[in-house]
C-alpha positions as a Markdown table, in Angstrom:
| # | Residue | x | y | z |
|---|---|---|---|---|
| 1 | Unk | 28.4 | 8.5 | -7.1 |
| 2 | Unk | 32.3 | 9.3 | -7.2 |
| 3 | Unk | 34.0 | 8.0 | -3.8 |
| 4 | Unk | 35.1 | 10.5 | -1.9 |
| 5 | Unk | 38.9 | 10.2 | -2.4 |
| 6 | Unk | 37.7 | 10.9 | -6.0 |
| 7 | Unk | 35.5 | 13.7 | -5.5 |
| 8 | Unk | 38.0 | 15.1 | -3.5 |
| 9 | Unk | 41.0 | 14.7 | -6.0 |
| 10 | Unk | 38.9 | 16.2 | -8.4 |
| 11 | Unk | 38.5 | 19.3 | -6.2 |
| 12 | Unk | 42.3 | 19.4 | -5.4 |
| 13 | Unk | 42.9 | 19.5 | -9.3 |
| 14 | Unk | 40.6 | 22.6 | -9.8 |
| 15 | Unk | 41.6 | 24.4 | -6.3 |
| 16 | Unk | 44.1 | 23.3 | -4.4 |
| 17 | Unk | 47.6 | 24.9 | -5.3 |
| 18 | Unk | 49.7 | 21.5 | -7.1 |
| 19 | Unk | 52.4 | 22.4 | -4.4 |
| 20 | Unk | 50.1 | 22.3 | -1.6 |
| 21 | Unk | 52.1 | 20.3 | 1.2 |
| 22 | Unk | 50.7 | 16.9 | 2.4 |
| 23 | Unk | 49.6 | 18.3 | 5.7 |
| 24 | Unk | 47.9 | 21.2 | 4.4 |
| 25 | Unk | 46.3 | 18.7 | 1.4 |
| 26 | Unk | 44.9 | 16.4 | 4.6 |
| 27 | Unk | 43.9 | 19.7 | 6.8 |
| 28 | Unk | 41.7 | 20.7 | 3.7 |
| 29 | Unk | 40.5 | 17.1 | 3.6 |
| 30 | Unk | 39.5 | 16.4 | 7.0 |
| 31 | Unk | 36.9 | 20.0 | 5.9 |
| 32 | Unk | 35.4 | 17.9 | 3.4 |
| 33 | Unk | 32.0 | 16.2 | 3.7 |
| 34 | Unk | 30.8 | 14.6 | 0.9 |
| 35 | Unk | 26.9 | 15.0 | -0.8 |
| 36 | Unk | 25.3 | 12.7 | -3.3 |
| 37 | Unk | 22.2 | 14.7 | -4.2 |
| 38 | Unk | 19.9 | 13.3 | -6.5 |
| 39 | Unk | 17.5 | 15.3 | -9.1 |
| 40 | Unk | 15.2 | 17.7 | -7.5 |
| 41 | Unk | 16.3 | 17.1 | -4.2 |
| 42 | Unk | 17.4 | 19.8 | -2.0 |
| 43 | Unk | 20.4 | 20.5 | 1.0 |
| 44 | Unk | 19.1 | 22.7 | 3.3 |
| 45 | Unk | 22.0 | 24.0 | 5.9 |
| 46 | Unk | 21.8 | 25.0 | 9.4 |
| 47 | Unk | 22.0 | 28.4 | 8.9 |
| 48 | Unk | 24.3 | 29.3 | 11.5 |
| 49 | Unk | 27.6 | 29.8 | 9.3 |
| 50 | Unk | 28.5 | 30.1 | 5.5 |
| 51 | Unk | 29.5 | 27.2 | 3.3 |
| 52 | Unk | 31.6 | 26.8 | 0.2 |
| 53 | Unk | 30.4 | 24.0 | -2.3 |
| 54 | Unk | 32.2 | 22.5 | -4.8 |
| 55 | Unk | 30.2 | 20.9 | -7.8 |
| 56 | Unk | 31.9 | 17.8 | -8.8 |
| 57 | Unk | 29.1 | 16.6 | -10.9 |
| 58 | Unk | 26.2 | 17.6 | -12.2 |
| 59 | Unk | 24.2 | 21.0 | -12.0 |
| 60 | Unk | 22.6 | 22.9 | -9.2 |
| 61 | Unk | 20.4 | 26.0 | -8.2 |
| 62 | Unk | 21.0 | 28.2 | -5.4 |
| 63 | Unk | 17.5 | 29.0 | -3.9 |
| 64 | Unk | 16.7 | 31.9 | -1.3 |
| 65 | Unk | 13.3 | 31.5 | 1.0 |
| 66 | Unk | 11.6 | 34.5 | 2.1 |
| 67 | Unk | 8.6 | 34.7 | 4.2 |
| 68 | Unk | 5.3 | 32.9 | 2.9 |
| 69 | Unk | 7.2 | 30.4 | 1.1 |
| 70 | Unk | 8.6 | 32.7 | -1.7 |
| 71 | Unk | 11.7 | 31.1 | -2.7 |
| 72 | Unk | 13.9 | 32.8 | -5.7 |
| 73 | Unk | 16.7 | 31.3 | -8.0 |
| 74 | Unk | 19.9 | 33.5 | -7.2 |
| 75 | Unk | 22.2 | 31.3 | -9.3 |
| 76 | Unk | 22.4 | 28.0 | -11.2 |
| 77 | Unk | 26.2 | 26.6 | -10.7 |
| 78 | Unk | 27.9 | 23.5 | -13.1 |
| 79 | Unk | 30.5 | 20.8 | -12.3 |
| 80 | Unk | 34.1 | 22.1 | -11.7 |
| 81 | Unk | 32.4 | 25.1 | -10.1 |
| 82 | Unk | 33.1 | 26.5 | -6.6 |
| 83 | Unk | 29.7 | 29.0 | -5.0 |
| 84 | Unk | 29.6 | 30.3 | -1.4 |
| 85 | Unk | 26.0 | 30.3 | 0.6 |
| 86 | Unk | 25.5 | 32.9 | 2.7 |
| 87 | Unk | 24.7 | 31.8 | 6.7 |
| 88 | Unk | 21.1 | 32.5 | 7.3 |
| 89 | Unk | 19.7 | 36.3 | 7.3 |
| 90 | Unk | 16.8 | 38.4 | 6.2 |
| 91 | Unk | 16.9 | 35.0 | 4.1 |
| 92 | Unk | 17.7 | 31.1 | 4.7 |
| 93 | Unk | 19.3 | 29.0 | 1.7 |
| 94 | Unk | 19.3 | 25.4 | -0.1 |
| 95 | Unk | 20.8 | 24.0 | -3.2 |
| 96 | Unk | 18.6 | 22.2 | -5.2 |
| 97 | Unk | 19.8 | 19.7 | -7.6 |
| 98 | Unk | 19.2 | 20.1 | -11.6 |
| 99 | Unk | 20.7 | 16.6 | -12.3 |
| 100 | Unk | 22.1 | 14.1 | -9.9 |
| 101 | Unk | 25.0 | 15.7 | -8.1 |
| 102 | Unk | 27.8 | 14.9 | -6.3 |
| 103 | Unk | 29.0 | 18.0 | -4.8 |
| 104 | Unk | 32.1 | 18.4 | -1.5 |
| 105 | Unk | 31.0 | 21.0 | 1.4 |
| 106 | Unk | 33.0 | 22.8 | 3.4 |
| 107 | Unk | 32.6 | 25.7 | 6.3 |
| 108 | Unk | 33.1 | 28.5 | 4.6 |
| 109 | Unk | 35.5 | 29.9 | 7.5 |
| 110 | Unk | 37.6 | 26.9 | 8.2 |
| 111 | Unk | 38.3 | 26.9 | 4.7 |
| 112 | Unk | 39.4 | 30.7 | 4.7 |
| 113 | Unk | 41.1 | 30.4 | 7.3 |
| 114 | Unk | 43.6 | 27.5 | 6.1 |
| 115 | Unk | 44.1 | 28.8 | 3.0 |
| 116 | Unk | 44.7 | 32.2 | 4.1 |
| 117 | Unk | 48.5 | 31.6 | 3.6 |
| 118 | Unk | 47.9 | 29.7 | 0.2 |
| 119 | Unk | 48.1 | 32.6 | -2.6 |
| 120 | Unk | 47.2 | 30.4 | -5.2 |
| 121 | Unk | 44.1 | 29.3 | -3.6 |
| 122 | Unk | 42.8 | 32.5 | -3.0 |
| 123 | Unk | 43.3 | 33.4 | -6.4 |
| 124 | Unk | 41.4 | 31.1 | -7.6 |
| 125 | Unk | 38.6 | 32.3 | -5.1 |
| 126 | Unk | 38.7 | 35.3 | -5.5 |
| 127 | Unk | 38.8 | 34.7 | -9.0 |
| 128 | Unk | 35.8 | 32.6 | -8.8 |
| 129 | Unk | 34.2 | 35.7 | -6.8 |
| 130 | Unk | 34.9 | 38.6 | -9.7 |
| 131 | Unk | 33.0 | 36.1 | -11.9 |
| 132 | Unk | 29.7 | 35.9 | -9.7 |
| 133 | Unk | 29.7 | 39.7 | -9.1 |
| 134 | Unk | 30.0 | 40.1 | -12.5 |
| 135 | Unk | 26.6 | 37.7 | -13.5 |
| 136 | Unk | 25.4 | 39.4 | -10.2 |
| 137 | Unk | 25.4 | 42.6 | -11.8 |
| 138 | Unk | 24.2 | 41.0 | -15.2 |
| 139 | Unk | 21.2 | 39.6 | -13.8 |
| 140 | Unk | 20.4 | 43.2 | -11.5 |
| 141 | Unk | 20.6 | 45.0 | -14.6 |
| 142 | Unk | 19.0 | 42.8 | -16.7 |
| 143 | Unk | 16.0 | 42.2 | -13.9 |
| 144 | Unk | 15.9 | 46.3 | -13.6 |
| 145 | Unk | 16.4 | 47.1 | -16.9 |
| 146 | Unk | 15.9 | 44.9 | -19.6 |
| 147 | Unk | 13.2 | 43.7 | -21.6 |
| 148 | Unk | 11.9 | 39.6 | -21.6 |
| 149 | Unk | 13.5 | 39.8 | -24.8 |
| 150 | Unk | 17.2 | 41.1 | -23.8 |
| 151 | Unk | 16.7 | 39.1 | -20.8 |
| 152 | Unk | 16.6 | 36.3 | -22.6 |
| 153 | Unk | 19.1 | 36.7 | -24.9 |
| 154 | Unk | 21.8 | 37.5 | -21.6 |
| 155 | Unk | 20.6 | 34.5 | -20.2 |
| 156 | Unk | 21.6 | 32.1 | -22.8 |
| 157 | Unk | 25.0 | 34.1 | -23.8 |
| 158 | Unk | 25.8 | 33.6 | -20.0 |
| 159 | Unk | 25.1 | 29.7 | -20.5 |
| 160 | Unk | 27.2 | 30.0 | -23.3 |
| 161 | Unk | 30.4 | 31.3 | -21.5 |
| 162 | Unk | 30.1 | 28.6 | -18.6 |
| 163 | Unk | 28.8 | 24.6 | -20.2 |
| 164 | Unk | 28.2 | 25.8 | -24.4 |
| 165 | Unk | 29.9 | 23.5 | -26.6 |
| 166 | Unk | 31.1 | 25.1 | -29.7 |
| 167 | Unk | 31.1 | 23.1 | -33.2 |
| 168 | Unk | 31.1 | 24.2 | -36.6 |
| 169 | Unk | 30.5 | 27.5 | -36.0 |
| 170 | Unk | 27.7 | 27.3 | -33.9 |
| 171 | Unk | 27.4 | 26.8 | -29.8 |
| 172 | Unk | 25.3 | 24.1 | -28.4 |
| 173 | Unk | 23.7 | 24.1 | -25.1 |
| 174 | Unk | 22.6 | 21.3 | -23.2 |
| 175 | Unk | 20.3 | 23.1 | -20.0 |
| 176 | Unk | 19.9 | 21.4 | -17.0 |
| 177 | Unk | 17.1 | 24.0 | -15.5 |
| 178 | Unk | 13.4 | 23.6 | -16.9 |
| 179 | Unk | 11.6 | 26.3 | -18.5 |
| 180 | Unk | 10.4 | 27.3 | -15.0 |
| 181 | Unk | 13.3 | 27.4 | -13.2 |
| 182 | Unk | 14.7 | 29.7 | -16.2 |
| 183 | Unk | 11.4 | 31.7 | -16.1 |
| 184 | Unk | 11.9 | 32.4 | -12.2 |
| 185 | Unk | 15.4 | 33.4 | -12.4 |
| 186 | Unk | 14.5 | 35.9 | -15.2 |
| 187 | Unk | 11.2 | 37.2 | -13.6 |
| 188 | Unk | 10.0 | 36.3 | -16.1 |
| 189 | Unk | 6.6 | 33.9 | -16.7 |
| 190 | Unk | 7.1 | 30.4 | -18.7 |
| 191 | Unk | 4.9 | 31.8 | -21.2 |
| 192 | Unk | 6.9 | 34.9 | -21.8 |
| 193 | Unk | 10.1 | 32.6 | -21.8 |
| 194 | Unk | 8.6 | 30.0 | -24.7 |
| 195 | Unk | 7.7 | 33.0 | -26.3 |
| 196 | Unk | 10.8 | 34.6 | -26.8 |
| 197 | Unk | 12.3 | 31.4 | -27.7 |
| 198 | Unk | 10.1 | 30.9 | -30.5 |
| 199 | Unk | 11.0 | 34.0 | -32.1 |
| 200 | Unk | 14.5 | 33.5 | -31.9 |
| 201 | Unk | 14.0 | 30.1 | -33.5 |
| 202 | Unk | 12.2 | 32.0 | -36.0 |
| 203 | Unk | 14.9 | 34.1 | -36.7 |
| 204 | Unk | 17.4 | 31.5 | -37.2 |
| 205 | Unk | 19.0 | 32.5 | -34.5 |
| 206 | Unk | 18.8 | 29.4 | -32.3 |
| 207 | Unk | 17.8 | 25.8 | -32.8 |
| 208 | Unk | 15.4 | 23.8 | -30.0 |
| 209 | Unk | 16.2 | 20.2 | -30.3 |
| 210 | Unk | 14.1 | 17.8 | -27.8 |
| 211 | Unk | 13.0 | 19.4 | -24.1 |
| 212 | Unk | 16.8 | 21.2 | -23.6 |
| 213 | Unk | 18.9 | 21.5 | -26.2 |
| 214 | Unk | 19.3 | 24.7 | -28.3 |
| 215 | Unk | 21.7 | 25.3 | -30.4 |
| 216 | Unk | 23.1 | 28.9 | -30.6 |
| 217 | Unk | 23.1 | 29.5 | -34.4 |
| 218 | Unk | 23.9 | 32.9 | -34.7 |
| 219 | Unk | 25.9 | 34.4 | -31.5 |
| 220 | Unk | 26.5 | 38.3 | -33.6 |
| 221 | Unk | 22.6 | 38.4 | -33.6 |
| 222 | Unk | 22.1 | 37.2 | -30.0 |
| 223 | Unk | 24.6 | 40.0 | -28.7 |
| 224 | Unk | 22.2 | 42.6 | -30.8 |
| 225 | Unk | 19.3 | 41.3 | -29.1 |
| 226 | Unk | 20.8 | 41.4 | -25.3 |
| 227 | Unk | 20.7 | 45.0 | -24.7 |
| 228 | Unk | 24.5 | 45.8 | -24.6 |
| 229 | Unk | 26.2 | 48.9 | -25.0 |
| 230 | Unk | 27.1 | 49.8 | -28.4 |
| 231 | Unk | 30.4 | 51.6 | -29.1 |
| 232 | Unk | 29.9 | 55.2 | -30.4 |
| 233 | Unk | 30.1 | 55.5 | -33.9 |
């Protein structure tokens, strides 16, 4: 794992306005706790207030627990990323990581309430916040709406936008989440989700290579096959 004064510097890079003063660069510091998180293990918070969680490596899930041990994937989050989770309600919270992670916490208040004088920084937060409402809405349409195959097809344009690697044309993907954890984020079962992978292999539209690779092939055919809204003719 990174030391902290690493993790941290990385954080500062990606949040911190670069003419933060000293003193407000330690105040932010001294919020900081540092996580090493390895594979499949999970932080599980207090509950009692809101915390903001910067990825500084690896990949994570955001899991909700409902009664009778019903947990749900709200949101799989990637290094350099910034996610808020929610102080305990109708639900509690953990984060559950995909690969080893080293990830900096912070109370979610504390933190707002520094950088409430820092435009930059909330900015960048509340530009980070547009961009979860907007897979927010994705995934409620897409869960109401859409069929295991359109489903599907969002899911892997989203992964696309956020760690896809583009060469010669084509965009490849390197998933951290099993084909379970991308079956229950879909509602989908893993059955239905190798299916539909199959036939897009099929159609040339993506390649599988070993247990998480797939390389987008075709990206004009994927957009067809998410369920999109067409302009009128």
């Amino acid at each position: 794992m990174t030391s902290f004064p690493e993790a941290f510097e990385s954080f500062a890079l990606k949040i911190l306005s670069p003419d933060l003063s000293d003193a407000a660069h330690l105040r932010f510091q001294a919020l900081a706790r540092q996580v090493a998180l390895e594979k499949d293990r999970s932080l599980d918070f207090d509950g009692n207030s809101s915390q903001l969680i910067f990825v500084g490596q690896g990949a994570t899930k955001l899991v909700a627990h409902a009664s009778e041990a019903r947990d749900q994937i709200v949101a799989f989050h990637f290094g350099g990323e910034v996610f808020s989770v929610p102080e305990q309600d109708n639900y509690s919270y953990s984060v559950c990581a995909l690969r080893d992670c080293s990830l900096l916490t912070f109370p979610a208040d504390d933190f707002l309430d520094l950088a409430a004088s820092e435009a930059g920084i909330l900015r960048h937060l509340l530009d980070n916040t547009t961009g979860s409402l907007r897979r927010c809405r994705e995934k409620t349409i897409a869960l109401g709406r859409k069929t295991a195959a359109e489903r599907v097809a969002v899911f892997l344009l989203a992964m696309s936008e956020r760690i896809g690697m583009e060469q010669d044309g084509t965009v490849l993907l390197e998933l951290p989440m099993s084909r379970r954890d991308i079956a229950e984020s879909l509602g989908l079962t893993i059955e239905t989700v190798s299916r539909q992978l199959s036939l897009l292999r099929e159609a040339g539209v993506i390649e599988t290579t070993g247990r998480s690779g797939i390389v987008l092939r075709e990206m004009e055919m994927l957009k067809a096959r998410a369920g999109y809204l067409r302009d009128a003719a």
